[in-house]
C-alpha positions, 0 to 999 in steps of 0.5 A: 500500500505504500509502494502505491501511495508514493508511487502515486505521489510521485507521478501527480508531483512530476505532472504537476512540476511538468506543466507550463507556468503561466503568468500572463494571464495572472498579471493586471493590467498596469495600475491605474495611469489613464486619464479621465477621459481615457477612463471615459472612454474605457466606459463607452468601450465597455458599454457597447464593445462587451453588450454586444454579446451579453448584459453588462455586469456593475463593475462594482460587482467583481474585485480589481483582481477578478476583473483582471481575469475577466479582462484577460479573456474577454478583450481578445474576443472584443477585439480590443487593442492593448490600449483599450484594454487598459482603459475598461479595465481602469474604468471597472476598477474605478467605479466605486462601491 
């Protein structure tokens, strides 16, 4: 029974070690360095680039580290530029609660 749980320790530790690291998806963007009215654009972009597709959540609804994810997988599919990019996820993390 032993043999079995090491044997077993070692391969879910070698699968584990063997997987690729992955930070670009973990970064923020940059802190917040827009303008108000490159924020004022970022809100324009969220409200009609991303209700194109679904209803827009409050920004207030999610924390500045969960929209860094949600950012990270919607923008590519809302085309946006890296700019833009920054700029609605300024203007989420700016909303206040």
């Amino acid at each position: 029974m032993k043999k079995l749980f090491l044997a077993a320790s070692f391969v879910g530790l070698l699968s584990v070690s063997c997987t690729p690291k992955s930070t670009a998806t973990a970064e923020a963007p940059k802190s917040v360095t827009s303008t108000a009215e490159q924020i004022a654009q970022g809100k324009t972009i969220y409200e009609n680039a991303c209700k194109r597709c679904h209803d827009l959540p409050e920004p207030t609804r999610y924390t500045s580290v969960q929209w860094v994810g949600i950012m990270n997988s919607m923008a590519p599919k809302a085309k946006l530029n890296d700019e833009q990019h920054q700029w609605v996820y300024d203007y989420v993390v700016s909303v206040k609660k």
